[in-house]
C-alpha positions, -999 to +999 in steps of 0.1 A: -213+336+030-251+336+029-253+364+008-229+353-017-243+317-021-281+333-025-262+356-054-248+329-068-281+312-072-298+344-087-274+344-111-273+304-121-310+301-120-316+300-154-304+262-162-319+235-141-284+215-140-258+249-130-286+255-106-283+222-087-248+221-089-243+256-068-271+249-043-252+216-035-217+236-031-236+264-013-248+237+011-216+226+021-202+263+019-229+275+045-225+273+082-252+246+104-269+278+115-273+296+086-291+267+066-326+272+080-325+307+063-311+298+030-341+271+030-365+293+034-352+319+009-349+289-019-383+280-014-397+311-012-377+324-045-373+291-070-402+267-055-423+274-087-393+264-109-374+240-091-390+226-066-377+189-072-343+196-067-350+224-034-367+188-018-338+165-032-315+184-012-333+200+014-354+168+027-325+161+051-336+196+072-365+193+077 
């Protein structure tokens, strides 16, 4: 499922408001112990443009 929500994100990355709308679904699509990699990978790949919404929704794992 990782795999598919990262591609999902690749793909929707180009509008700030379909962006935030699939990393919240892919948050609740992912399992507990897949969420520290998918953190990392978000910040890592969209931190320069969206780095407001990555913290809106990943302040709760940190």
């Amino acid at each position: 499922m990782l795999e598919y929500v990262k591609t999902i994100l690749m793909k929707v990355s180009f509008d700030k408001k379909l962006f935030e709308k699939e990393l919240r679904k892919g948050l609740n699509l992912l399992a507990p112990s897949e969420l520290r990699e998918f953190k990392d990978w978000c910040y890592k790949t969209f931190a320069k443009i969206y780095l407001a919404v990555l913290n809106k929704y990943f302040v709760k794992l940190a």
